[in-house]
mmCIF file of the N, C-alpha and C atoms, coordinates in Angstrom:
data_MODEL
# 
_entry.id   MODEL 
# 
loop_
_atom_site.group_PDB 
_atom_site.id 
_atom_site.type_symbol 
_atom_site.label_atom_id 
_atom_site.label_alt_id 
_atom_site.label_comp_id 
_atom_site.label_asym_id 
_atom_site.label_entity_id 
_atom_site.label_seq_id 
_atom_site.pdbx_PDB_ins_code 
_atom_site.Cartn_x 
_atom_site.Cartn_y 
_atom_site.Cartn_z 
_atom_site.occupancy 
_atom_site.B_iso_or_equiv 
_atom_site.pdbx_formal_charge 
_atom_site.auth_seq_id 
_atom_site.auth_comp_id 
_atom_site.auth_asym_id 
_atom_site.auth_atom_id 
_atom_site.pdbx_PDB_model_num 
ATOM 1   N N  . UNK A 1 1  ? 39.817  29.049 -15.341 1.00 0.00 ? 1  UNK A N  1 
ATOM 2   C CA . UNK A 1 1  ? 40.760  27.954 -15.291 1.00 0.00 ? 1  UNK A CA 1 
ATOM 3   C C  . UNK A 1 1  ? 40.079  26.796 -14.556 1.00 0.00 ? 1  UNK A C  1 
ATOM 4   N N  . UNK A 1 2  ? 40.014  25.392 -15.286 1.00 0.00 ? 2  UNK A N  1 
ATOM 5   C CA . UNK A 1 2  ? 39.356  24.807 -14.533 1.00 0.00 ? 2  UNK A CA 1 
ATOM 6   C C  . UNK A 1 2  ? 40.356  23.267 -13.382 1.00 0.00 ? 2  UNK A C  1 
ATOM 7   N N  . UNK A 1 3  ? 39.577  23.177 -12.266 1.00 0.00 ? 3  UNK A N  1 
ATOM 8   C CA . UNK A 1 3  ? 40.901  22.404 -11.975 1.00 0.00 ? 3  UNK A CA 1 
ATOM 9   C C  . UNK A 1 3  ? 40.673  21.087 -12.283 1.00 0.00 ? 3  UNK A C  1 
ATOM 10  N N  . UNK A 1 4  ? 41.522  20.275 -12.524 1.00 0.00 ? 4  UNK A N  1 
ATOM 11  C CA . UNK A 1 4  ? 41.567  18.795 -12.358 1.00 0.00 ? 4  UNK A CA 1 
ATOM 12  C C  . UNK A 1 4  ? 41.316  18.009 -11.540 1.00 0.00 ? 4  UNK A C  1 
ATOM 13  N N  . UNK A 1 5  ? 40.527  16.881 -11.334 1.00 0.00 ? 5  UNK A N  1 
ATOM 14  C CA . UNK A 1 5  ? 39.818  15.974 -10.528 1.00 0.00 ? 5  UNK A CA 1 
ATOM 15  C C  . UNK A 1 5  ? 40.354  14.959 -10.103 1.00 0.00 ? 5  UNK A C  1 
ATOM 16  N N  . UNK A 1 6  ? 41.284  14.597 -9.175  1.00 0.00 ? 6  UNK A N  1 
ATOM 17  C CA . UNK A 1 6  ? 41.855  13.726 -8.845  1.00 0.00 ? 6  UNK A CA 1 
ATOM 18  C C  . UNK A 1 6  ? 41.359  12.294 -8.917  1.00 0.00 ? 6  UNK A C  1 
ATOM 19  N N  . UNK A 1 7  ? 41.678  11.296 -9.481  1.00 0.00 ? 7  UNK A N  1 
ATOM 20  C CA . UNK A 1 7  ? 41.141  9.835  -9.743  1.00 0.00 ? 7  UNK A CA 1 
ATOM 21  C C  . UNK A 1 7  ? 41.657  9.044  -9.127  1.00 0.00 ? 7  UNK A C  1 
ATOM 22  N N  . UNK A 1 8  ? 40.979  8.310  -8.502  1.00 0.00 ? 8  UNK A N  1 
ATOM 23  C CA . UNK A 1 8  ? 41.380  6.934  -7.428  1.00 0.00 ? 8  UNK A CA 1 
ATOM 24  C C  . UNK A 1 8  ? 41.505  5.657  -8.271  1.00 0.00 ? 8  UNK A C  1 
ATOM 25  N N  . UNK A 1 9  ? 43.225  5.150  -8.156  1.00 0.00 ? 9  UNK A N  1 
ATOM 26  C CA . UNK A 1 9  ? 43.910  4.054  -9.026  1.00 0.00 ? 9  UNK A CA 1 
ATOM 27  C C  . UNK A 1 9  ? 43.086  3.014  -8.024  1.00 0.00 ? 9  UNK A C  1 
ATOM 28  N N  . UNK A 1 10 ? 42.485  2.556  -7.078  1.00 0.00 ? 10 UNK A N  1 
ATOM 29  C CA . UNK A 1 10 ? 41.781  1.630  -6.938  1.00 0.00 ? 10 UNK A CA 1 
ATOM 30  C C  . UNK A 1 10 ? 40.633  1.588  -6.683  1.00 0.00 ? 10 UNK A C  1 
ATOM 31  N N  . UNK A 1 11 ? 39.664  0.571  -6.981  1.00 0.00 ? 11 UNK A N  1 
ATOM 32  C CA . UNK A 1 11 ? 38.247  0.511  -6.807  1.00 0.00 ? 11 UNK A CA 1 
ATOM 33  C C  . UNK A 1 11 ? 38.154  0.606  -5.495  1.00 0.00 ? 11 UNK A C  1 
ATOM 34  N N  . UNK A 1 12 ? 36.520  0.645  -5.082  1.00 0.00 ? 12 UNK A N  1 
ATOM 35  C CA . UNK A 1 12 ? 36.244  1.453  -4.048  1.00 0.00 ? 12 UNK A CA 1 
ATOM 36  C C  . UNK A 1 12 ? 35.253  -0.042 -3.661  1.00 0.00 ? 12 UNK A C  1 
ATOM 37  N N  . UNK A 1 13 ? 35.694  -0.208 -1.992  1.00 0.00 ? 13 UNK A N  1 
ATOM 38  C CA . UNK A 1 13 ? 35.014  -2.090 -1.970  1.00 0.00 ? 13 UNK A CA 1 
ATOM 39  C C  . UNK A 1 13 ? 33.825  -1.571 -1.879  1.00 0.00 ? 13 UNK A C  1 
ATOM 40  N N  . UNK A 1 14 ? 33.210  -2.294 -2.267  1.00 0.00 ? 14 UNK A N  1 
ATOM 41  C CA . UNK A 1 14 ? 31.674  -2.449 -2.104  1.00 0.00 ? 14 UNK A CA 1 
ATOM 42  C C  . UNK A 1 14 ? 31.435  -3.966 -1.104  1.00 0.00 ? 14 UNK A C  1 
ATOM 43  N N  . UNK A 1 15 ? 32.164  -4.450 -0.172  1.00 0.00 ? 15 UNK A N  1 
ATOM 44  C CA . UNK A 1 15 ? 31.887  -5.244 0.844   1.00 0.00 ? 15 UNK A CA 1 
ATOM 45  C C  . UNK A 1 15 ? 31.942  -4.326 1.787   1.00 0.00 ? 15 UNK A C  1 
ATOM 46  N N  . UNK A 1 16 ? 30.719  -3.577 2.520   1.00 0.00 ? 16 UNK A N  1 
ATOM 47  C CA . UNK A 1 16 ? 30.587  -2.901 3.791   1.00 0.00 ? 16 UNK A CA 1 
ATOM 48  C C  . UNK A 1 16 ? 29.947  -4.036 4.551   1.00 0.00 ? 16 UNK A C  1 
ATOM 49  N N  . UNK A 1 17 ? 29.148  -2.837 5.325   1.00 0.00 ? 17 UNK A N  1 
ATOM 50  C CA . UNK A 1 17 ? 27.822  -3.255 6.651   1.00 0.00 ? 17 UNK A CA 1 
ATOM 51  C C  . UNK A 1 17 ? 26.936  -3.230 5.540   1.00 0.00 ? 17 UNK A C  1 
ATOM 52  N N  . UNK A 1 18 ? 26.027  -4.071 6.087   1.00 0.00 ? 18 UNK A N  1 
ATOM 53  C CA . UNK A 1 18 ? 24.685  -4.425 5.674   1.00 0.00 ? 18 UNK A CA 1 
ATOM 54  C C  . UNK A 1 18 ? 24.177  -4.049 6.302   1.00 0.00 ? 18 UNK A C  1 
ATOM 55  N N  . UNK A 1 19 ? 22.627  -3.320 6.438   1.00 0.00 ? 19 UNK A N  1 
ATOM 56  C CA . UNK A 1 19 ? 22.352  -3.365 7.323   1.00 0.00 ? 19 UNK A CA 1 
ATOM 57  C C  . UNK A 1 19 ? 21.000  -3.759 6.866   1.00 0.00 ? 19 UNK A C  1 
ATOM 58  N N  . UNK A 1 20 ? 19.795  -4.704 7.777   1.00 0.00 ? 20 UNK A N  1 
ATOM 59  C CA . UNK A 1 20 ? 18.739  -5.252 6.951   1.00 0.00 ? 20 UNK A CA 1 
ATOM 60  C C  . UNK A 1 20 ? 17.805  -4.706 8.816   1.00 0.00 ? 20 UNK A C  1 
ATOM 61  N N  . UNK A 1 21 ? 16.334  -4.555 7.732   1.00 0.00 ? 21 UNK A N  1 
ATOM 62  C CA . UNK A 1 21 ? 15.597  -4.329 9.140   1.00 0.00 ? 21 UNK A CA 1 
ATOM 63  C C  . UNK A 1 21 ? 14.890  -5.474 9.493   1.00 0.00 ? 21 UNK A C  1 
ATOM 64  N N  . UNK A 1 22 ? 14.173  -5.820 10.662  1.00 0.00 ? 22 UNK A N  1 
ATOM 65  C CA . UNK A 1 22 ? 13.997  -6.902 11.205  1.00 0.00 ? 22 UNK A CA 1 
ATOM 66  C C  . UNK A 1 22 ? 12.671  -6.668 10.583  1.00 0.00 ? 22 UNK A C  1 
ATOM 67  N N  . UNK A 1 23 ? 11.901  -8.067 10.940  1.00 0.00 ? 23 UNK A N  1 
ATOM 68  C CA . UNK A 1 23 ? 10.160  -7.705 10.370  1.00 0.00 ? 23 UNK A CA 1 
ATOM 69  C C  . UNK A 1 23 ? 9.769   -6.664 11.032  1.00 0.00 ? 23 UNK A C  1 
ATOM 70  N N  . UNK A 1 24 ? 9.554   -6.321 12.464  1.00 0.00 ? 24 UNK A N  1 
ATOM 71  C CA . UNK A 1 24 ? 8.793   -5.113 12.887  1.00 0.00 ? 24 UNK A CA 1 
ATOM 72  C C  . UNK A 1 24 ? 8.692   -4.326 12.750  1.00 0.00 ? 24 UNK A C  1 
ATOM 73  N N  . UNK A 1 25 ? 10.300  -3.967 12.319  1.00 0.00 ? 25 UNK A N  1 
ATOM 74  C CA . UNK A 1 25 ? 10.422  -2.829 11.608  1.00 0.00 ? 25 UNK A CA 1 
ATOM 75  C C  . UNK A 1 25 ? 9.861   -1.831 10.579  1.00 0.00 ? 25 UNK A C  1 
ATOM 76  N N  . UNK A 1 26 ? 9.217   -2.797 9.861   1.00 0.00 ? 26 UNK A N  1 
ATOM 77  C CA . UNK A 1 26 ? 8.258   -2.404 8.900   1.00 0.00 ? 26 UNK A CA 1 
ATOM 78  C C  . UNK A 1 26 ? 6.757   -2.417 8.907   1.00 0.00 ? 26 UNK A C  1 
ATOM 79  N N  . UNK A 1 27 ? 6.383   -3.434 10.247  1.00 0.00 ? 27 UNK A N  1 
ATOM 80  C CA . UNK A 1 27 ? 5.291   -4.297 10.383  1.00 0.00 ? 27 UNK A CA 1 
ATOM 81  C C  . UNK A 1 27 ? 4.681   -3.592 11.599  1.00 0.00 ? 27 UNK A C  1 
ATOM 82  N N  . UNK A 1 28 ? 5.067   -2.888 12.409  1.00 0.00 ? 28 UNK A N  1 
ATOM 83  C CA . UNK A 1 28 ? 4.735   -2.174 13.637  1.00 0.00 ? 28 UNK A CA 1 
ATOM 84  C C  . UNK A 1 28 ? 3.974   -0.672 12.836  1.00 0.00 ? 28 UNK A C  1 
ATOM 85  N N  . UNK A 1 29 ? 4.892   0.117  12.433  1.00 0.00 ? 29 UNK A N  1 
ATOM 86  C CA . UNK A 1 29 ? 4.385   1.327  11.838  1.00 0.00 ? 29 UNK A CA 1 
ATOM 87  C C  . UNK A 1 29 ? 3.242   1.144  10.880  1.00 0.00 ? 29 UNK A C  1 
ATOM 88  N N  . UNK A 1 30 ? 3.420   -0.012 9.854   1.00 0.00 ? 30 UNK A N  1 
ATOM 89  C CA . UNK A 1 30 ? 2.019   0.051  8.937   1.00 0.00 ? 30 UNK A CA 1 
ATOM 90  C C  . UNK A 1 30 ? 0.710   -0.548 9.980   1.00 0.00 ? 30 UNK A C  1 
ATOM 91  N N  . UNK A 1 31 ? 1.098   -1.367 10.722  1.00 0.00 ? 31 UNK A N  1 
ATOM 92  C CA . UNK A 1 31 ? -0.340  -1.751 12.062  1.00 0.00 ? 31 UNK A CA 1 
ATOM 93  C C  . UNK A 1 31 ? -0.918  -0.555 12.639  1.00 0.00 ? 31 UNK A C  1 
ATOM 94  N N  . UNK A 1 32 ? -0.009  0.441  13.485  1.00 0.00 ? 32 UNK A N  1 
ATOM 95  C CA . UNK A 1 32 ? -0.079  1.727  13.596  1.00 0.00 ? 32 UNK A CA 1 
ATOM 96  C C  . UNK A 1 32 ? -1.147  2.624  12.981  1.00 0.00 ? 32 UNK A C  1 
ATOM 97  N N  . UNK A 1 33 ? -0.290  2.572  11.544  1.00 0.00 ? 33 UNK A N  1 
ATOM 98  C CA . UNK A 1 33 ? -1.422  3.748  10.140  1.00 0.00 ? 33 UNK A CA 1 
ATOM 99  C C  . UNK A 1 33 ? -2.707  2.928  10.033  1.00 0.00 ? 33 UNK A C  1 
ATOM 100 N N  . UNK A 1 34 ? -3.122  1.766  10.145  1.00 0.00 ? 34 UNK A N  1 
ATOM 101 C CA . UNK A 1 34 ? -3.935  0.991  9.463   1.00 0.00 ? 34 UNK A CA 1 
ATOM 102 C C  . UNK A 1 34 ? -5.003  1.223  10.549  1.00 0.00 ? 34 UNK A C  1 
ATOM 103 N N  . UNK A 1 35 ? -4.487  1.082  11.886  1.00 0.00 ? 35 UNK A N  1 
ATOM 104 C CA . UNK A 1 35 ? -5.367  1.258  13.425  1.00 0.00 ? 35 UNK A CA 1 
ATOM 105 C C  . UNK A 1 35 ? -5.529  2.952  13.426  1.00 0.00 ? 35 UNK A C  1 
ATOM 106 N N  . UNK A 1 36 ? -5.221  3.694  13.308  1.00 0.00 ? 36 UNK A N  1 
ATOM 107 C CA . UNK A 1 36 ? -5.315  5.249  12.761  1.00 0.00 ? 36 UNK A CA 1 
ATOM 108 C C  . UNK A 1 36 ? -6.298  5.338  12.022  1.00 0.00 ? 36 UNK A C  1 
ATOM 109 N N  . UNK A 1 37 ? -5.919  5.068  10.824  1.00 0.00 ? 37 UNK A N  1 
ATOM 110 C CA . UNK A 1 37 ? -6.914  4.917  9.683   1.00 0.00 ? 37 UNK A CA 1 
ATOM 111 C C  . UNK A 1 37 ? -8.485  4.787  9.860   1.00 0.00 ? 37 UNK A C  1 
ATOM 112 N N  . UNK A 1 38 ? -8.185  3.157  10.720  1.00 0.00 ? 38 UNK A N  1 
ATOM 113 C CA . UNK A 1 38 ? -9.888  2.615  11.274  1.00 0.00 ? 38 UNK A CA 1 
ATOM 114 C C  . UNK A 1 38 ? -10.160 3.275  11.597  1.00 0.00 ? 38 UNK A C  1 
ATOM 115 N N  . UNK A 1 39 ? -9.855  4.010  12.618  1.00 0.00 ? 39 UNK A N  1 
ATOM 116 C CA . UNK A 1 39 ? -10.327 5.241  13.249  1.00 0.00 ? 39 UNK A CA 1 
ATOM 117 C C  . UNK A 1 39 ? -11.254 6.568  13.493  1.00 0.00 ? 39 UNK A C  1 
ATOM 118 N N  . UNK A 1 40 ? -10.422 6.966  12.669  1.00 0.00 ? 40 UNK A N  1 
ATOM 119 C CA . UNK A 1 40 ? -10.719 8.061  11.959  1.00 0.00 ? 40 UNK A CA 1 
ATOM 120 C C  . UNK A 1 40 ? -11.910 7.163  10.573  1.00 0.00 ? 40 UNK A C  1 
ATOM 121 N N  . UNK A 1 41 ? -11.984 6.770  10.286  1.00 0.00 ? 41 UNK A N  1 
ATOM 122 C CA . UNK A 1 41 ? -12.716 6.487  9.848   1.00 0.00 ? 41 UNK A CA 1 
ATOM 123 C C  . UNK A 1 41 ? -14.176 5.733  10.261  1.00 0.00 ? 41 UNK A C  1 
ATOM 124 N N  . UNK A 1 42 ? -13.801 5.540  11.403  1.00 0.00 ? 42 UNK A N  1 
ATOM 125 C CA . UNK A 1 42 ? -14.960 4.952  11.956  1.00 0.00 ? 42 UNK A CA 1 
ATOM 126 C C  . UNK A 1 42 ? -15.524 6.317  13.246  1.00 0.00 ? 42 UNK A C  1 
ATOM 127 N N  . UNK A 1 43 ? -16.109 7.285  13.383  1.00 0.00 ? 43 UNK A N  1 
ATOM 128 C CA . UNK A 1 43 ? -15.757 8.661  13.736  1.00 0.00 ? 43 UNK A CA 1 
ATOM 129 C C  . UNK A 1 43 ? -17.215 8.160  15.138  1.00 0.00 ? 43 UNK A C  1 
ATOM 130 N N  . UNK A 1 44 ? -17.611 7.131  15.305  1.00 0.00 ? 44 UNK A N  1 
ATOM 131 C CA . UNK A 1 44 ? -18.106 7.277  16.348  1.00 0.00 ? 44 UNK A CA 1 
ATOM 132 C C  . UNK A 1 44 ? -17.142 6.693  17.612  1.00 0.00 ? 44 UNK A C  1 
ATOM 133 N N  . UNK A 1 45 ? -16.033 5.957  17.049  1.00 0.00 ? 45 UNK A N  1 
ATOM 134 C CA . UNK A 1 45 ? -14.978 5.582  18.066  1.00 0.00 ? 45 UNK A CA 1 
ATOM 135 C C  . UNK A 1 45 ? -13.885 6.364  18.216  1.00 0.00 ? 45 UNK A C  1 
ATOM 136 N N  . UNK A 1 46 ? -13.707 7.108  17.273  1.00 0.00 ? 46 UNK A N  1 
ATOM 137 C CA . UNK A 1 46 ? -12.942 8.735  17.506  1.00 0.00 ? 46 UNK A CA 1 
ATOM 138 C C  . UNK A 1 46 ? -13.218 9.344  18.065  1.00 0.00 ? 46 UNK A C  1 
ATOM 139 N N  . UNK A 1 47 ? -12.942 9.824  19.428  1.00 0.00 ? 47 UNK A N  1 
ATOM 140 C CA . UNK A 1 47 ? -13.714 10.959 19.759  1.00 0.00 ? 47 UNK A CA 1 
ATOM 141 C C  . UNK A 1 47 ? -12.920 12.653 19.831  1.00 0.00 ? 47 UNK A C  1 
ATOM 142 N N  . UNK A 1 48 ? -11.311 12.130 18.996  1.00 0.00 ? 48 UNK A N  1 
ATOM 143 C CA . UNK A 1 48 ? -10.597 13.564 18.444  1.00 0.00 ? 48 UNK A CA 1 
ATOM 144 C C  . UNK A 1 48 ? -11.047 14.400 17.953  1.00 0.00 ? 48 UNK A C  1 
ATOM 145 N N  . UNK A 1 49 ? -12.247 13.211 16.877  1.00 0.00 ? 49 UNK A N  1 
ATOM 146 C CA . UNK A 1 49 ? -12.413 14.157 15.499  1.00 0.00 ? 49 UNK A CA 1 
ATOM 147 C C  . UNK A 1 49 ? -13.953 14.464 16.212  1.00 0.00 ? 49 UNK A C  1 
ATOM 148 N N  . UNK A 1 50 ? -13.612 15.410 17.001  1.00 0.00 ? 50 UNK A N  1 
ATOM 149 C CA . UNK A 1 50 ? -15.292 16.315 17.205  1.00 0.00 ? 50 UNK A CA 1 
ATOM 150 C C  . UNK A 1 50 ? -15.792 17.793 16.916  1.00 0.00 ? 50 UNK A C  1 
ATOM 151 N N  . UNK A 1 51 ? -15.269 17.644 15.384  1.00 0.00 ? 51 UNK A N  1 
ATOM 152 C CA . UNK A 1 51 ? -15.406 18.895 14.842  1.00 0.00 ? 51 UNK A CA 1 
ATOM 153 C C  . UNK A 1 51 ? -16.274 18.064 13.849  1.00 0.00 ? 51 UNK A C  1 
ATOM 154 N N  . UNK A 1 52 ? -17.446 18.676 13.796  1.00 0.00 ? 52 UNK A N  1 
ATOM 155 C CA . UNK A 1 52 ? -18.607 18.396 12.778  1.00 0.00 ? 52 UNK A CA 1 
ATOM 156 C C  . UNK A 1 52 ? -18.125 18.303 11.699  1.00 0.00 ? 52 UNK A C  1 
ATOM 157 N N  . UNK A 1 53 ? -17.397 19.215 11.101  1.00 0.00 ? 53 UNK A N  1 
ATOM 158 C CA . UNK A 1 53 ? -16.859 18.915 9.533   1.00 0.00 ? 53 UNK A CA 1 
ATOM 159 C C  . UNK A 1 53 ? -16.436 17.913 9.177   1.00 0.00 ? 53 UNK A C  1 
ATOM 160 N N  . UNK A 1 54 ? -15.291 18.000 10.308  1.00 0.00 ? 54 UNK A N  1 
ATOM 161 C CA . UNK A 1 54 ? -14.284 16.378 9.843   1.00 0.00 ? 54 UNK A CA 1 
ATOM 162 C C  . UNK A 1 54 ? -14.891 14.988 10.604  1.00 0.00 ? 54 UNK A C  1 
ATOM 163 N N  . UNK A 1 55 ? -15.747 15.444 11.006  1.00 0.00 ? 55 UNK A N  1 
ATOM 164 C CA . UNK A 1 55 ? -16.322 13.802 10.964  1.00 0.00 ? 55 UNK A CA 1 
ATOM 165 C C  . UNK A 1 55 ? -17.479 13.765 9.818   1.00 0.00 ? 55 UNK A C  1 
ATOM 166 N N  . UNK A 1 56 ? -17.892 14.863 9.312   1.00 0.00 ? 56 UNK A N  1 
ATOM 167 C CA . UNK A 1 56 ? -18.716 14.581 8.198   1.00 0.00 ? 56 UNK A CA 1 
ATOM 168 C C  . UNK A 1 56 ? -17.995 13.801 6.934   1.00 0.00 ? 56 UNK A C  1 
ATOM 169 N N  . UNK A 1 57 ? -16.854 14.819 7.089   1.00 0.00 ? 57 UNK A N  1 
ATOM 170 C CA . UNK A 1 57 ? -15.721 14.090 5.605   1.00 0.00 ? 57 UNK A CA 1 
ATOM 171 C C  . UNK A 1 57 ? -15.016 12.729 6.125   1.00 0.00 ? 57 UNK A C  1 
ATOM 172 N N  . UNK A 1 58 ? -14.894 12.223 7.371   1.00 0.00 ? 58 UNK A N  1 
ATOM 173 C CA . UNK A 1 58 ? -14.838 10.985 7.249   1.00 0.00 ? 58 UNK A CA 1 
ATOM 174 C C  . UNK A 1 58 ? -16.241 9.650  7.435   1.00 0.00 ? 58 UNK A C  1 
ATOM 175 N N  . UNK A 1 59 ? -17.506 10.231 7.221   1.00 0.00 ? 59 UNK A N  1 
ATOM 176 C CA . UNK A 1 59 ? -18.606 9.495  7.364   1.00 0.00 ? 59 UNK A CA 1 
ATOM 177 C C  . UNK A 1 59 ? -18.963 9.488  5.788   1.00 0.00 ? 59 UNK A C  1 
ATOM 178 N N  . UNK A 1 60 ? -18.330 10.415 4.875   1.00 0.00 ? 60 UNK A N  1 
ATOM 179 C CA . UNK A 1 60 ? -18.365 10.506 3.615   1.00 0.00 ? 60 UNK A CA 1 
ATOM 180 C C  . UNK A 1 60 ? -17.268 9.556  2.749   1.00 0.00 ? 60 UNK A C  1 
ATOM 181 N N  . UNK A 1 61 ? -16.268 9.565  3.497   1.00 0.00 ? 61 UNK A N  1 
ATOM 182 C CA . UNK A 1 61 ? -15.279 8.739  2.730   1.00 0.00 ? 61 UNK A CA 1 
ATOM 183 C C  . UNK A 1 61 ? -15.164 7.057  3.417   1.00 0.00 ? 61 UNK A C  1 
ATOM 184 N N  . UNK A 1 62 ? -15.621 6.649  4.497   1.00 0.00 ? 62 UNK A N  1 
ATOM 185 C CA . UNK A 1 62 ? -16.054 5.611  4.887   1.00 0.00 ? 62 UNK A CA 1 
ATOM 186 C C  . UNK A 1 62 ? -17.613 5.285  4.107   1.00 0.00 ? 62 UNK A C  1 
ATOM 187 N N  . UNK A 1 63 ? -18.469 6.009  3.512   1.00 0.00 ? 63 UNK A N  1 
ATOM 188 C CA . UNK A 1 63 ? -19.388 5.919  2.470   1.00 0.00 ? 63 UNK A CA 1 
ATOM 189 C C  . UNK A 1 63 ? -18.539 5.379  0.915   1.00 0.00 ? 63 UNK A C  1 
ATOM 190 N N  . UNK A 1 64 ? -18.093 5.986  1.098   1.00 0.00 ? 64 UNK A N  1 
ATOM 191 C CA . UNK A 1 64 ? -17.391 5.803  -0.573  1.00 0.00 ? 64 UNK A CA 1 
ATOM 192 C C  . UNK A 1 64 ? -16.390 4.661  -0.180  1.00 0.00 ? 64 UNK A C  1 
ATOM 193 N N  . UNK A 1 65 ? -15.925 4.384  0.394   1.00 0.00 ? 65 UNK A N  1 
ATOM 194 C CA . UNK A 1 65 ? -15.194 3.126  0.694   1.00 0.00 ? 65 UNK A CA 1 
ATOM 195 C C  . UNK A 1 65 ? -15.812 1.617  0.968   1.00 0.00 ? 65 UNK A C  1 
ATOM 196 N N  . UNK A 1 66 ? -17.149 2.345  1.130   1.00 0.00 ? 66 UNK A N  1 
ATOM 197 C CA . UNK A 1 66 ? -18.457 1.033  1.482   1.00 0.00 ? 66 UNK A CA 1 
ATOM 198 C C  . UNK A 1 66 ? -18.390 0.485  0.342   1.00 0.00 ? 66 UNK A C  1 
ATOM 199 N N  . UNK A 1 67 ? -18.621 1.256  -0.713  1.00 0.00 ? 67 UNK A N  1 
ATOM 200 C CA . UNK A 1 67 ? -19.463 1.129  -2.059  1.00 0.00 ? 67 UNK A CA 1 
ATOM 201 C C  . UNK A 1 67 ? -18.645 0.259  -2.812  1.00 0.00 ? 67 UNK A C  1 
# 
């Protein structure tokens, strides 16, 4: 038996909150990834990445990013 779906006789406002983000909002976090990024990619100013491997694979992909 299936039941019936009750329907709303009036529209539903679409005038709420807005809500909008300010510039930083967006502009702080990508500065962030981008300063990360350099980073790690630049592996003699990293000194996290002191596992031979992963500074090999980022001296390899800062190679290929040269090119």
């Amino acid at each position: 038996m299936s039941a019936r779906s009750q329907t709303l006789h009036h529209p539903s406002t679409t005038g709420g909150v807005q809500t909008r983000l300010p510039w930083w909002a967006l502009a702080l976090p990508t500065l962030a990834f981008i300063v990360l990024l350099a980073l790690m990619l630049n592996p003699t100013h990293a000194q996290a990445a002191s596992d031979p491997a992963i500074t090999h694979l980022f001296e390899r992909i800062q190679q290929l990013v040269a090119r």
